[in-house]
C-alpha positions as CSV (number, residue, x, y, z in Angstrom):
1,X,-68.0,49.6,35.0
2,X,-68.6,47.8,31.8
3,X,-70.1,44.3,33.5
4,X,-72.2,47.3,35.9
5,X,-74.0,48.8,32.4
6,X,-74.8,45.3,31.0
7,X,-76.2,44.4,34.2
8,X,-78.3,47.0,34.8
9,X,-79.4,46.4,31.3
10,X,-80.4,43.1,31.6
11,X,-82.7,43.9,34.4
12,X,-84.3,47.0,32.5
13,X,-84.9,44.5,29.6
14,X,-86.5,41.7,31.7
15,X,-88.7,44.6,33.5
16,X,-89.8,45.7,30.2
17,X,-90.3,42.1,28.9
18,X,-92.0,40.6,32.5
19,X,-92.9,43.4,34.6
20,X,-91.6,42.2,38.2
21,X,-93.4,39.3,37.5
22,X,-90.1,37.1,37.6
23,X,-87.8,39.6,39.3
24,X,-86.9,38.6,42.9
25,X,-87.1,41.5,45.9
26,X,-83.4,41.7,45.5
27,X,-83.8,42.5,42.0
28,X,-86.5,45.2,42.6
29,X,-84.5,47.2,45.6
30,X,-81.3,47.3,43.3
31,X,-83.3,48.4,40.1
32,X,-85.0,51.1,42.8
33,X,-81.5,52.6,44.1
34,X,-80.0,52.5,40.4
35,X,-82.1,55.2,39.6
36,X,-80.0,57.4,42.1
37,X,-76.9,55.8,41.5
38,X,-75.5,56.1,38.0
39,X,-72.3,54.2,37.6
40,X,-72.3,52.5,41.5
41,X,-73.2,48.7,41.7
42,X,-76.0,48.1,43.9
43,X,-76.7,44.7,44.9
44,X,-74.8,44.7,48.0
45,X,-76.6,47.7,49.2
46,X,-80.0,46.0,48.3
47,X,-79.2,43.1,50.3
48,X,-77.8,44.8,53.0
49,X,-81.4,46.9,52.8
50,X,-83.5,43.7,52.7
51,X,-82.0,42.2,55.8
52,X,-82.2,45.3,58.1
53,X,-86.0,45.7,57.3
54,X,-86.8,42.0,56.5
55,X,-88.9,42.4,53.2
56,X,-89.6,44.2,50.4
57,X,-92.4,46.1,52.2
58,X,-90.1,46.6,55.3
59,X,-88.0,48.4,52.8
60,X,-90.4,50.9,50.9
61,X,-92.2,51.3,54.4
62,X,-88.6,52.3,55.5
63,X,-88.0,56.3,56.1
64,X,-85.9,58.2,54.4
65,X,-83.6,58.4,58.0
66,X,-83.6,54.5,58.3
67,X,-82.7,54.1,54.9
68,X,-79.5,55.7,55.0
69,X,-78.5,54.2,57.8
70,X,-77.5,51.0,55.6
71,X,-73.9,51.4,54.5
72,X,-74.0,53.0,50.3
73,X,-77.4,54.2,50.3
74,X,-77.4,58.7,50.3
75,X,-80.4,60.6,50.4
76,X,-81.1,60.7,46.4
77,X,-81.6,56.7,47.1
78,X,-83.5,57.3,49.6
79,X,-85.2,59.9,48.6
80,X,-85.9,57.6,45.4
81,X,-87.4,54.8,47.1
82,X,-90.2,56.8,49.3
83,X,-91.4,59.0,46.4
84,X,-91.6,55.1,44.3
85,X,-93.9,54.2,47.2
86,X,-95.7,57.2,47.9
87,X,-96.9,57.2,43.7
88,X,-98.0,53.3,44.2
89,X,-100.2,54.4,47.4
90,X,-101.4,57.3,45.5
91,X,-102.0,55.7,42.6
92,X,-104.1,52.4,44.4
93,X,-105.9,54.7,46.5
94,X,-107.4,57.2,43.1
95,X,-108.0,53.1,41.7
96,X,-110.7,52.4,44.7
97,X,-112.2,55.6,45.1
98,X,-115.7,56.3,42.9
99,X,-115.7,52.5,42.5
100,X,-118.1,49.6,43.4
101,X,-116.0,48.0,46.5
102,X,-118.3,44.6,45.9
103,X,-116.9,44.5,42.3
104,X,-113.4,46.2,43.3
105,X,-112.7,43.8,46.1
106,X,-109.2,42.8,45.5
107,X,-108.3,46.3,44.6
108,X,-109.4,47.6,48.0
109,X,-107.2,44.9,49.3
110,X,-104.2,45.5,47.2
111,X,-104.7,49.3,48.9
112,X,-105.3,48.4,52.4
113,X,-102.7,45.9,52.1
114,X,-99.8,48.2,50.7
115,X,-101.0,50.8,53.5
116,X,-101.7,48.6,56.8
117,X,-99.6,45.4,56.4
118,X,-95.5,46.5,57.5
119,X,-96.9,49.2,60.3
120,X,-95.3,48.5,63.1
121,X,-98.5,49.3,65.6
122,X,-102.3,48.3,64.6
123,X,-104.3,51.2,63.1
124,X,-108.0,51.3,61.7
125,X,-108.3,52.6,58.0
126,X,-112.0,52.8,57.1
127,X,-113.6,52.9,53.8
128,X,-117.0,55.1,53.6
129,X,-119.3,53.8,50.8
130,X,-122.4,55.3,49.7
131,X,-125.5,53.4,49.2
132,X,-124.3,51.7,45.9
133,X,-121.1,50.9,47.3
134,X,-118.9,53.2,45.6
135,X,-116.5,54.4,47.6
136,X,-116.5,57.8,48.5
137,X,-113.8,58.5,51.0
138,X,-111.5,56.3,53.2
139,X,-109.0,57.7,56.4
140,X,-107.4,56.2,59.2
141,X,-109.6,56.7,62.9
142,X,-107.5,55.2,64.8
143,X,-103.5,54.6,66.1
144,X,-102.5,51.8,68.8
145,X,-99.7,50.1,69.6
146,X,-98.0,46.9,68.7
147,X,-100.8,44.8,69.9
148,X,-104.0,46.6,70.5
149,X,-106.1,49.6,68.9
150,X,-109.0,51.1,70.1
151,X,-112.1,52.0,67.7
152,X,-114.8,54.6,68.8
153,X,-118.3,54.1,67.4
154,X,-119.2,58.1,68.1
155,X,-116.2,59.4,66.0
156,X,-116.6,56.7,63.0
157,X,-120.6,57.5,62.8
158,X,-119.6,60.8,62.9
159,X,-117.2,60.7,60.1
160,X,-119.9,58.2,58.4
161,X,-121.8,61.3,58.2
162,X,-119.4,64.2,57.0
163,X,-119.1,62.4,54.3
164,X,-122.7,61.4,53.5
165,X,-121.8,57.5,54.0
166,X,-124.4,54.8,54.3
167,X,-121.7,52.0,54.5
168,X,-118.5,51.0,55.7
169,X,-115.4,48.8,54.7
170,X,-113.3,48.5,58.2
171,X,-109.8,47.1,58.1
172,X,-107.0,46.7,60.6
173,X,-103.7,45.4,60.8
174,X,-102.2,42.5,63.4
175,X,-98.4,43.7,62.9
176,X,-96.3,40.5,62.9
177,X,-98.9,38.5,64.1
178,X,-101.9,36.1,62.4
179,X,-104.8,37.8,60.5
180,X,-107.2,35.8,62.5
181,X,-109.6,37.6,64.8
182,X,-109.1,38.0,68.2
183,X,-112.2,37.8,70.6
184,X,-111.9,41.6,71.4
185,X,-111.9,42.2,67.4
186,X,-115.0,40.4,67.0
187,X,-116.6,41.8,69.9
188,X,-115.5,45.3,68.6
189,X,-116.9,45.2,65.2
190,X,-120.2,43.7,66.8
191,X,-120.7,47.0,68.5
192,X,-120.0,49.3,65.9
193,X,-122.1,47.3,63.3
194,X,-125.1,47.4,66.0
195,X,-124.6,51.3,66.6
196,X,-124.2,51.6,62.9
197,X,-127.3,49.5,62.9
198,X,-129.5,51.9,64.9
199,X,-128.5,55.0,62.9
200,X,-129.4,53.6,59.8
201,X,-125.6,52.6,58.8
202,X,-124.6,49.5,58.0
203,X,-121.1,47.6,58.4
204,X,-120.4,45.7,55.1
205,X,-116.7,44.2,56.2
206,X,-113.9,44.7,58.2
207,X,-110.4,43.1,57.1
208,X,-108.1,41.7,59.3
209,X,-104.6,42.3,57.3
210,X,-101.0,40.9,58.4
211,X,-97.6,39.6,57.1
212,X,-99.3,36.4,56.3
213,X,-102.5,37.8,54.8
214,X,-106.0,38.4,55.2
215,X,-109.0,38.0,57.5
216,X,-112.6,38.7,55.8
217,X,-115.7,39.0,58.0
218,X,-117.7,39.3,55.1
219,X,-116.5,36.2,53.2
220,X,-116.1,34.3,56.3
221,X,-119.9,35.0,57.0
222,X,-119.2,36.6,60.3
223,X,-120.5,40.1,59.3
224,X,-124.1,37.9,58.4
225,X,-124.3,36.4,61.8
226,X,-124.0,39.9,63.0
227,X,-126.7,41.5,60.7
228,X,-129.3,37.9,61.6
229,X,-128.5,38.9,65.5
230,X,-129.8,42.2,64.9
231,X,-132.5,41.6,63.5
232,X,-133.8,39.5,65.8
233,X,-133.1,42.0,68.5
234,X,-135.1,44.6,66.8
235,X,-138.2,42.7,66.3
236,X,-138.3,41.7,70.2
237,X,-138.0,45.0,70.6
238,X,-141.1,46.2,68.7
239,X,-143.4,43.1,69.8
């Protein structure tokens, strides 16, 4: 019980002296189930936790139902972990909101990350930005499976204007796969940015996100291609 107390500790003293800079995910999932567990020692049960859901994220992603079915962990552990990870979504989503997504760019991505990377079937989050880019709200329009999600362009404009947008941020996940484009996502986001387009909307990114990171059609000069193609669309049109 003794060597249990100093070892807990030690890893309270390294978080307060490091942060989680130099912990390792073991580390962080035992820390998380001490809180629950008083006198208990937990590094078998954070091990055992890590290699039924693969990761870190594949642990706080977890429910509370698949969490308790690794051997030790009781619903105050569980229940522990998901409120932990519902704060930190909470907390990056209130970060984003109101600000400048040009000037907030990683902290948009830190969000959609922690929200879109360990789903287990691709969704579409969008953020809606007003003409300054601050962001004024975001949601998820969409739900797929494992390999393919389906984005409306009537229901995003739609929501575009419920919420008085003049831009959009989209993102989407490739669960388990590479963050690189597929032809159908390109093709995809070239419609909606020419619909956006004609209604006086304009698409200022969509991130790809996955387990081994990020796809930017803004940075990658994709979304530019698209907005030079439009425009010279629109002035044949009015010749």
């Amino acid at each position: 019980m003794r060597n249990t107390d100093g070892h807990r500790r030690r890893l309270r003293e390294k978080f307060l002296e490091f942060g989680l800079g130099k912990f390792t995910d073991d580390e962080i999932v035992e820390m998380l189930l001490t809180l629950a567990t008083p006198r208990k020692d937990c590094k078998l049960m954070a091990r055992e936790a890590l290699k039924r859901f693969g990761n870190l994220a594949g642990v706080l992603e977890a429910s509370p139902e698949e969490l308790q079915k690794v051997d030790g962990i009781g619903p105050s552990n569980a229940f522990g972990v998901h409120l932990i990870h519902s704060i930190a979504r909470k907390f990056l989503r209130q970060k984003i909101i109101s600000e400048n997504y040009v000037n907030s760019f990683d902290e948009a991505l830190d969000y959609l990350t922690h929200a879109l990377r360990e789903l287990r079937h691709e969704v579409f989050h969008i953020l809606f930005l007003n003409s300054q880019n601050a962001i004024l709200h975001e949601e998820r329009v969409s739900s797929g499976t494992t390999t393919h999600v389906v984005l409306y362009p009537r229901q995003v404009l739609e929501t575009a204007f419920a919420h008085a947008a003049t831009n959009m941020v989209l993102a989407h996940n490739h669960p388990g796969g590479s963050a690189q484009p597929s032809e159908q996502d390109v093709r995809m986001t070239r419609q909606l940015y020419f619909a956006a387009r004609g209604v006086e909307l304009t698409v200022r990114e969509h991130i790809i996100i996955s387990a081994d990171g990020y796809y930017s059609f803004m940075r990658e000069g994709v979304i530019a291609s698209f907005e030079k193609e439009y425009q010279k669309h629109h002035k044949k049109l009015w010749r």
